[in-house]
C-alpha positions in Angstrom: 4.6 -17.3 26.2 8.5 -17.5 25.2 9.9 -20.9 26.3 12.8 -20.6 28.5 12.3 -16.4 29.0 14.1 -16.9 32.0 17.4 -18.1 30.2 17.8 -14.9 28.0 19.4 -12.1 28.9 17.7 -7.9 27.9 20.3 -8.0 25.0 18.9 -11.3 24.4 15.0 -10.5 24.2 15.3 -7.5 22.6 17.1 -9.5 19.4 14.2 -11.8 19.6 11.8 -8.7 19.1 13.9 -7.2 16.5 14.1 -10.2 14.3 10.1 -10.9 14.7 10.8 -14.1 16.4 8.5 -13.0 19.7 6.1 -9.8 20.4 6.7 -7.8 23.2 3.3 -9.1 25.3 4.5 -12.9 24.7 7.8 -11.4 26.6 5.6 -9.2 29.2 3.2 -12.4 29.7 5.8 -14.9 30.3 7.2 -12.2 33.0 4.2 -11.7 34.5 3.4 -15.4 34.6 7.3 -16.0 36.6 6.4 -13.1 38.7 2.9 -14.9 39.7 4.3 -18.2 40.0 7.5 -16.9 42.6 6.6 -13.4 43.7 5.0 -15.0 46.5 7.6 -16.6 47.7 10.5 -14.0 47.1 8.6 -10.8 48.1 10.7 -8.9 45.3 7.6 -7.0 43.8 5.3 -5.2 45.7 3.4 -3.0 43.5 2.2 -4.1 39.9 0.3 -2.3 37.3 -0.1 -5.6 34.4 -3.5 -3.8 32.5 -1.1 -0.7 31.7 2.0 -2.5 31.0 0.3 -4.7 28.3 -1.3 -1.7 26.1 2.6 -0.5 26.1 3.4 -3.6 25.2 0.9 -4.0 22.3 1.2 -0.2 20.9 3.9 1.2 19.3 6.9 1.0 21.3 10.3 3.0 20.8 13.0 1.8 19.1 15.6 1.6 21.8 18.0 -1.1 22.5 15.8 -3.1 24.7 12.2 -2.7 22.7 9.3 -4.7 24.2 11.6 -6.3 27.6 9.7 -6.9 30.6 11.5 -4.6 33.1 10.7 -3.4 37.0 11.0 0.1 38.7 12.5 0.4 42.4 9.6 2.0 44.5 11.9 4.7 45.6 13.5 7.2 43.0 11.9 6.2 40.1 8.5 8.3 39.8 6.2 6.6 37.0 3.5 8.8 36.6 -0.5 7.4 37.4 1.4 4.9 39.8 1.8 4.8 43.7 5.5 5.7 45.1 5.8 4.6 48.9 9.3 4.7 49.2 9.0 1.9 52.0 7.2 3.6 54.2 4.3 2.7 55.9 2.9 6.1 56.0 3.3 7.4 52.5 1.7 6.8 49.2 2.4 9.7 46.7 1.1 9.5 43.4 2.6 11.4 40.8 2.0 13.6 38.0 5.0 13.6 35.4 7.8 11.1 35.6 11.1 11.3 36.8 13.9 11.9 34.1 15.4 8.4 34.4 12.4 6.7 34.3 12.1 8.7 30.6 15.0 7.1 29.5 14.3 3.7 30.6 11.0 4.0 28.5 12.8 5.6 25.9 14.9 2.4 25.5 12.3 0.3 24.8 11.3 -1.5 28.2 8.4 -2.6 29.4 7.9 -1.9 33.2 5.1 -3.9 34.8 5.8 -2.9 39.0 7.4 -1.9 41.2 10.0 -3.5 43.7 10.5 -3.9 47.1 13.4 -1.7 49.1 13.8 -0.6 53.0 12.2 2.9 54.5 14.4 5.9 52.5 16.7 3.0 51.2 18.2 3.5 54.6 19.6 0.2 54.6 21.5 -2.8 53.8 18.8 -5.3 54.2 15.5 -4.9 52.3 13.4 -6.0 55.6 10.7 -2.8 55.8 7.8 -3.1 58.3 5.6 -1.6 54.9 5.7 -4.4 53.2 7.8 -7.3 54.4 10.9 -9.0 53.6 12.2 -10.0 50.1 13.6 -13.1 50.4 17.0 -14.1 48.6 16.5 -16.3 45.7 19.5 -18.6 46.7 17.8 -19.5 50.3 14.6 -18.3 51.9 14.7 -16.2 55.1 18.2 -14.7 54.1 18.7 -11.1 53.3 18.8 -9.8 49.8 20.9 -6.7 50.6 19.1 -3.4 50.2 18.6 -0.8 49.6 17.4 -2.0 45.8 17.1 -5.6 47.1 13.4 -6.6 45.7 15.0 -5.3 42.4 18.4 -7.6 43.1 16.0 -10.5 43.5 13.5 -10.0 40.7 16.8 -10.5 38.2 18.3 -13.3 40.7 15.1 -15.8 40.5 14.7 -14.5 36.2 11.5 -12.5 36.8 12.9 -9.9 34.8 16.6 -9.5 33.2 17.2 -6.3 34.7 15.5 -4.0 36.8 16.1 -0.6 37.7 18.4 0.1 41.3 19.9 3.6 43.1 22.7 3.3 45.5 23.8 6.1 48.3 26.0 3.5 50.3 26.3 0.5 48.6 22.6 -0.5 47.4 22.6 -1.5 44.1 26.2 -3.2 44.3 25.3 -4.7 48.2 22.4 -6.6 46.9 23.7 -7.4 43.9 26.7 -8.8 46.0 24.2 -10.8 47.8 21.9 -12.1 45.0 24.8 -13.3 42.2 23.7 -10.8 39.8 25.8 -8.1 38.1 25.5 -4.4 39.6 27.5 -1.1 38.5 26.7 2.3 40.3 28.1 5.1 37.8 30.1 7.8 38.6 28.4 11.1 40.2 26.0 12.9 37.7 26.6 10.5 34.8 22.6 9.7 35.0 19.9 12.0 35.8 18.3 12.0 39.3 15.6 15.1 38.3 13.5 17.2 38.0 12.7 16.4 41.9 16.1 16.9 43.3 19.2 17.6 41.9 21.5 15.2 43.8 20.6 12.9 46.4 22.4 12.9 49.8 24.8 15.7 48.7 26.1 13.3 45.8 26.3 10.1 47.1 23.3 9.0 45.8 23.3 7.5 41.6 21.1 5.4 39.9 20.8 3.0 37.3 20.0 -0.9 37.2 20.8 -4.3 38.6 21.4 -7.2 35.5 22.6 -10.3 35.1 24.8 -9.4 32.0 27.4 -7.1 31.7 26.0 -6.0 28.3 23.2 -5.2 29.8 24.5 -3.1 32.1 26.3 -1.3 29.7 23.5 -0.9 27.0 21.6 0.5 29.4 23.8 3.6 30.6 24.6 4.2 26.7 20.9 4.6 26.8 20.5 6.4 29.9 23.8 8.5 30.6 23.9 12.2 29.7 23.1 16.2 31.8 19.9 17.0 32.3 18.7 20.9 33.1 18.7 21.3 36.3 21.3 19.0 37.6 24.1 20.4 39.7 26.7 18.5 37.9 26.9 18.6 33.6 28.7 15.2 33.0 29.0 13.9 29.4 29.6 10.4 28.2 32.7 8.7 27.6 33.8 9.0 23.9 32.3 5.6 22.5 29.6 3.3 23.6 30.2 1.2 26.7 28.0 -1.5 25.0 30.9 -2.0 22.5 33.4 -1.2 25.4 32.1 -4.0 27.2 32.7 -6.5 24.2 36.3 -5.7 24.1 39.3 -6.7 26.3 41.0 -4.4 28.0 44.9 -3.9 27.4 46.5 -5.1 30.8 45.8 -3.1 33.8 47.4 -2.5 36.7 45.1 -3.1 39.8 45.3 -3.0 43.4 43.6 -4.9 45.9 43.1 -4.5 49.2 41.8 -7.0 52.7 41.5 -3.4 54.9 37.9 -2.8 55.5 37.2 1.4 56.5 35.9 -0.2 59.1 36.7 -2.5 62.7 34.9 -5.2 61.0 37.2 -8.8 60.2 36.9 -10.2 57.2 35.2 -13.4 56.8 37.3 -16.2 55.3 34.7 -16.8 52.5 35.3 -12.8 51.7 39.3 -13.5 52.0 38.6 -16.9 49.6 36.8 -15.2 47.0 38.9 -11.7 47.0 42.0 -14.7 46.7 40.5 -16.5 43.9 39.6 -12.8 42.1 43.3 -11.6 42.5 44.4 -14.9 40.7 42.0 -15.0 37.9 42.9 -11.0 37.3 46.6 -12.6 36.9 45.8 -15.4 34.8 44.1 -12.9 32.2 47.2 -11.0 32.1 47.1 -8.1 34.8 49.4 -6.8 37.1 47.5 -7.0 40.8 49.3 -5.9 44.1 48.1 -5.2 47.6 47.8 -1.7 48.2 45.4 0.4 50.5 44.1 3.9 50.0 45.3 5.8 53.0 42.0 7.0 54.9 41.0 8.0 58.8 38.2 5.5 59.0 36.7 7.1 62.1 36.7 10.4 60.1 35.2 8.3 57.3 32.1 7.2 59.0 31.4 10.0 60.9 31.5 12.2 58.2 29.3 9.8 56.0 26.9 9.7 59.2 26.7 13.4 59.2 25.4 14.1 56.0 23.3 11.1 55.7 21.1 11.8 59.0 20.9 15.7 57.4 19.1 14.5 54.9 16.9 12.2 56.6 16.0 14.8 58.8 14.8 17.2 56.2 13.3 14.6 53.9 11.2 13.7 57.9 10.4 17.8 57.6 8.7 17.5 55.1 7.4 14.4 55.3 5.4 16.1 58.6 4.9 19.2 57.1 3.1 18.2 53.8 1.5 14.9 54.5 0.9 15.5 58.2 1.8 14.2 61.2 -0.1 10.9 60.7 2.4 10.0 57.9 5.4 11.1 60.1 4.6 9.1 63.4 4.1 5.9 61.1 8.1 6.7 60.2 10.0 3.4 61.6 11.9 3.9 64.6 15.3 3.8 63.0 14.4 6.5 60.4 13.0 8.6 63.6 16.3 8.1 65.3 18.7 9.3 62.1 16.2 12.3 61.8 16.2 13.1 65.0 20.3 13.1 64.9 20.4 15.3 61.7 18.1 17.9 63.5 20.9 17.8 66.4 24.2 18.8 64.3 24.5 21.9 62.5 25.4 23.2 59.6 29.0 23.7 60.8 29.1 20.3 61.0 27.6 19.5 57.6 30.8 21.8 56.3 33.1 20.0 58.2 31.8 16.7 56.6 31.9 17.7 53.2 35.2 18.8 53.4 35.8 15.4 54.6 34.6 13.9 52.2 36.7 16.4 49.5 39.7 15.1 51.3 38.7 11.1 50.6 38.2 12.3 47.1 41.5 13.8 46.9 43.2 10.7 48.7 41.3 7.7 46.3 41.7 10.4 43.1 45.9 10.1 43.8 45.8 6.3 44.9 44.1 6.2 41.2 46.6 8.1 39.8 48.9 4.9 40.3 46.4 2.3 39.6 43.7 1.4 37.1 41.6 0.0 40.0 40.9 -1.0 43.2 39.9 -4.2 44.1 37.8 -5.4 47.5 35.0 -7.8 48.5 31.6 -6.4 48.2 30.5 -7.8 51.3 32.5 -8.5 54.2 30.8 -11.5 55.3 28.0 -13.6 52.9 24.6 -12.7 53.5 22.6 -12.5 56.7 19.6 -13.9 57.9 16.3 -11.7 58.3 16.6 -10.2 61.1 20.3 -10.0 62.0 20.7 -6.6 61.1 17.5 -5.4 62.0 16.9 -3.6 65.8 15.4 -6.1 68.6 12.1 -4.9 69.9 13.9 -3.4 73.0 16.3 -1.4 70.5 13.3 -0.1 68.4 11.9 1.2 72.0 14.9 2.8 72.7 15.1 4.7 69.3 11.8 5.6 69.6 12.1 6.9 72.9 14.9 9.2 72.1 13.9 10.2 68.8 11.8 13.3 70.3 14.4 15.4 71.6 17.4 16.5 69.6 20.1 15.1 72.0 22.5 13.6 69.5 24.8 14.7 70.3 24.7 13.4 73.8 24.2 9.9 72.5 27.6 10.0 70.0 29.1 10.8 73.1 27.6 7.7 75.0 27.8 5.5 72.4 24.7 4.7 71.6 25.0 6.1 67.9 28.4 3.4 67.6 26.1 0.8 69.0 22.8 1.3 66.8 25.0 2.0 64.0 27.3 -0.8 63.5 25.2 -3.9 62.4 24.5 -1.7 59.4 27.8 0.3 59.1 30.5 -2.5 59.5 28.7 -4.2 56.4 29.4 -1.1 54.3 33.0 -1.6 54.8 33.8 -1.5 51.2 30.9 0.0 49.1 30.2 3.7 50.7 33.9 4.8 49.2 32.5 4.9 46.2 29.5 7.1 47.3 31.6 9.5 49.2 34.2 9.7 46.4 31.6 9.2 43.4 33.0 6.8 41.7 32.3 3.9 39.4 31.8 1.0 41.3 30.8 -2.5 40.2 30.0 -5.6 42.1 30.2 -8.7 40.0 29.1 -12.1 40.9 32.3 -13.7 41.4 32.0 -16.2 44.2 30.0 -18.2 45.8 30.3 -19.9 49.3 30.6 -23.3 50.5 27.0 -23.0 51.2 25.9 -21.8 48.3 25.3 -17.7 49.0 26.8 -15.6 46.9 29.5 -12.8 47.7 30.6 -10.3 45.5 33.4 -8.7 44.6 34.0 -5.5 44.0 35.7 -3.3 41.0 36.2 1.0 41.6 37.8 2.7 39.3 38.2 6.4 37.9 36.2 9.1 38.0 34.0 8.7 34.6 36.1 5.8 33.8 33.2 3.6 33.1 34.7 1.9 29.9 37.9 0.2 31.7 35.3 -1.4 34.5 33.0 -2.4 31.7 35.9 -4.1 29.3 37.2 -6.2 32.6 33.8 -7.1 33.7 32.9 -7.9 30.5 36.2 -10.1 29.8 35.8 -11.8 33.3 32.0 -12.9 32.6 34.1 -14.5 29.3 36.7 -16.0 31.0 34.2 -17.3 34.0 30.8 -16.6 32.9 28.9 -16.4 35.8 25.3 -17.7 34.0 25.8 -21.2 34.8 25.2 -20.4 38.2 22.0 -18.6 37.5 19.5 -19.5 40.1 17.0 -21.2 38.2 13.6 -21.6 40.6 
């Protein structure tokens, strides 16, 4: 096994491969051997398949950029096929046939996936707490949240089982645990990577994928390896002109950013969000960029409801089928929050999915002008560091509630009452800053910039352009150079 694996970054293994320094199954074993000696602990894997992943590893592997690295799938989008797929629920284990058109790209890089992570019902939400399988614990102190939706993945980089492992994001869930974990997470613009051949686009568009890392190279490597239309996909977005790898290695000329203290929500800011956001806006100006307070100009009660809207549509079709292909068995074993939001999407219409999406066109218009005057925007990731388990999870009297109403389609009754506001906001008021990005599309990156008094992390949080992936990787990439971020790896 490789001495100090953990210490290496993707980049970093795979030039130890290349240069016959290492084989691949010293790399998969020394994984494997962190990922026995913590998993326990962190809850970050919850499927593993080590007999497969070591004849990869000793056949003949492609030569990608990241040829014979350990690396983990999130047990949610990415179908690998022979393997089970839960999706966090209790009542679901799918196995399938042919894999999914990501997960042929991270293989066609040269990885070497092992298992499969942890993450929340649906990726639902912000906390990767699911009744299926547990909590994942966050690597910087046990029994605290590690964000969610791709939180076992967030962690599994966090405490160095792997460099990188793959994430999606539909409100803030690869850059929310990231955030929450002090690891490095970009969600790419809409369309950039494939989400096929089993949908076209998740959650009307909100939805992208790619993975969590610790590097910004990594990161970057990756969607050079990744990023590209597929047949089938509703959207036929090409690549920026260059390699974001090389992007990433290159300052950026001085860029005009704005920041901004306004959640899009009634939350308050907590004064270790304001601290780090403070510190951010001067270390941008020490490196030479203009940075001004500015905020987009967005109806944040339009905003959620909107968001709400098509987000419960979904659940409730993804339930329908869900009862009407693996029986009612599977659907009754659906948590009580999941139940609730399905039950709500089978209340509006599609008048009011219309209404919605024309919402969201007008956000789109309103951040693609505020970008026409700046380079990028500027927020915390998280409005407050992270939770314990549990805080942002329904008491037992809640979850009797949901279940109780989840039966009838009155959801409309309960926006009215409330009730939807009340359930809601725990999860909501969290997503304060991340689900612009998902409502807009945009490329949005959370970068492991501070850290509180108590020693949690608490990201903050780059969006820029529409495709404009190369100007968020050449300021992440000359931050993490400026203040490299490794020093406060969490070592376990």
């Amino acid at each position: 096994m490789l001495n100090e694996y953990f210490r290496y970054d993707a980049t970093g293994l795979a030039e130890l491969v290349s240069k016959g320094e290492v084989h691949p199954g010293e790399l998969l074993e020394s994984a494997i051997s962190k990922a026995e000696a913590l998993n326990p602990a962190l809850n970050a894997i919850i499927h593993t398949f080590y007999d497969r992943a070591r004849t990869l590893a000793a056949g003949h592997l492609p030569e990608g950029p990241f040829k014979g690295v350990p690396f983990l799938f999130k047990d949610l989008a990415d179908n690998f096929a022979g393997e089970p797929i839960c999706m966090g629920s209790r009542g679901i284990r799918l196995v399938p046939e042919e894999n999914s058109e990501l997960v042929n790209r991270f293989l066609a890089s040269g990885v070497v996936p092992f298992g499969k992570t942890n993450t929340p019902e649906f990726g639902l939400t912000i906390t990767t707490e699911p009744k299926s399988s547990g909590p994942a614990h966050n690597p910087w102190k046990h029994g605290f949240s590690t964000g969610g939706s791709s939180g076992g993945s967030a962690a599994a980089v966090a405490a160095g089982l792997v460099p990188m492992a793959s994430a999606s994001d539909g409100g803030g869930s690869i850059r929310f645990p990231s955030a929450c974990c002090g690891v490095f997470g970009l969600k790419p613009s809409r369309g950039l990577n494939p989400l096929g051949p089993e949908i076209g686009e998740g959650w009307d568009g909100a939805v992208a994928c790619h993975v969590i890392t610790r590097s910004v190279r990594d990161s970057a490597a990756m969607l050079d390896a990744t990023a590209g239309p597929e047949v089938g996909s509703p959207y036929r977005v090409g690549k920026a002109h260059g390699s974001y790898f090389e992007a990433s290695q290159v300052d950026p000329e001085p860029l005009r950013i704005a920041f901004s203290k306004r959640p899009l929500t009634d939350a308050t800011l907590h004064p270790e969000a304001i601290k780090g956001l403070e510190q951010t806006v001067k270390r941008l100006e020490d490196l030479g960029h203009h940075v001004e307070e500015a905020d987009p100009r967005i109806n944040t009660d339009t905003f959620w409801r909107d968001f709400f809207v098509v987000v419960c549509g979904h659940v409730a079709g993804v339930s329908h089928l869900i009862k009407k292909e693996l029986g009612k068995e599977a659907f009754v074993q659906l948590e009580p929050t999941t139940l609730n939001m399905a039950m709500l999407g089978r209340s509006l219409s599609a008048c009011d999915m219309v209404l919605a999406k024309k919402g969201w066109h007008d956000i789109q218009l309103t951040m693609g002008r505020f970008l026409s005057q700046y380079d990028l925007l500027l927020t915390p990731t998280l409005i407050c560091p992270p939770d314990r388990h549990g805080a942002l999870q329904p008491s037992p009297f809640e979850e009797f509630l949901l279940k109780m109403t989840s039966p009838i389609p009155n959801g409309r009754m309960l926006m009215k009452l409330g009730l939807v506001k009340h359930f809601s906001k725990p999860t909501l008021s969290r997503m304060a800053f991340t689900a612009l990005g998902n409502i807009t599309g945009l490329p949005s990156v959370s970068m492991p910039l501070h850290w509180t008094d108590d020693g949690l992390p608490l990201g903050m949080l780059f969006t820029g352009r529409m495709c404009d992936e190369t100007t968020l990787f050449q300021l992440a990439g000359q931050i993490e150079r400026a203040y490299p971020w490794a020093d406060r790896y969490k070592a376990l």
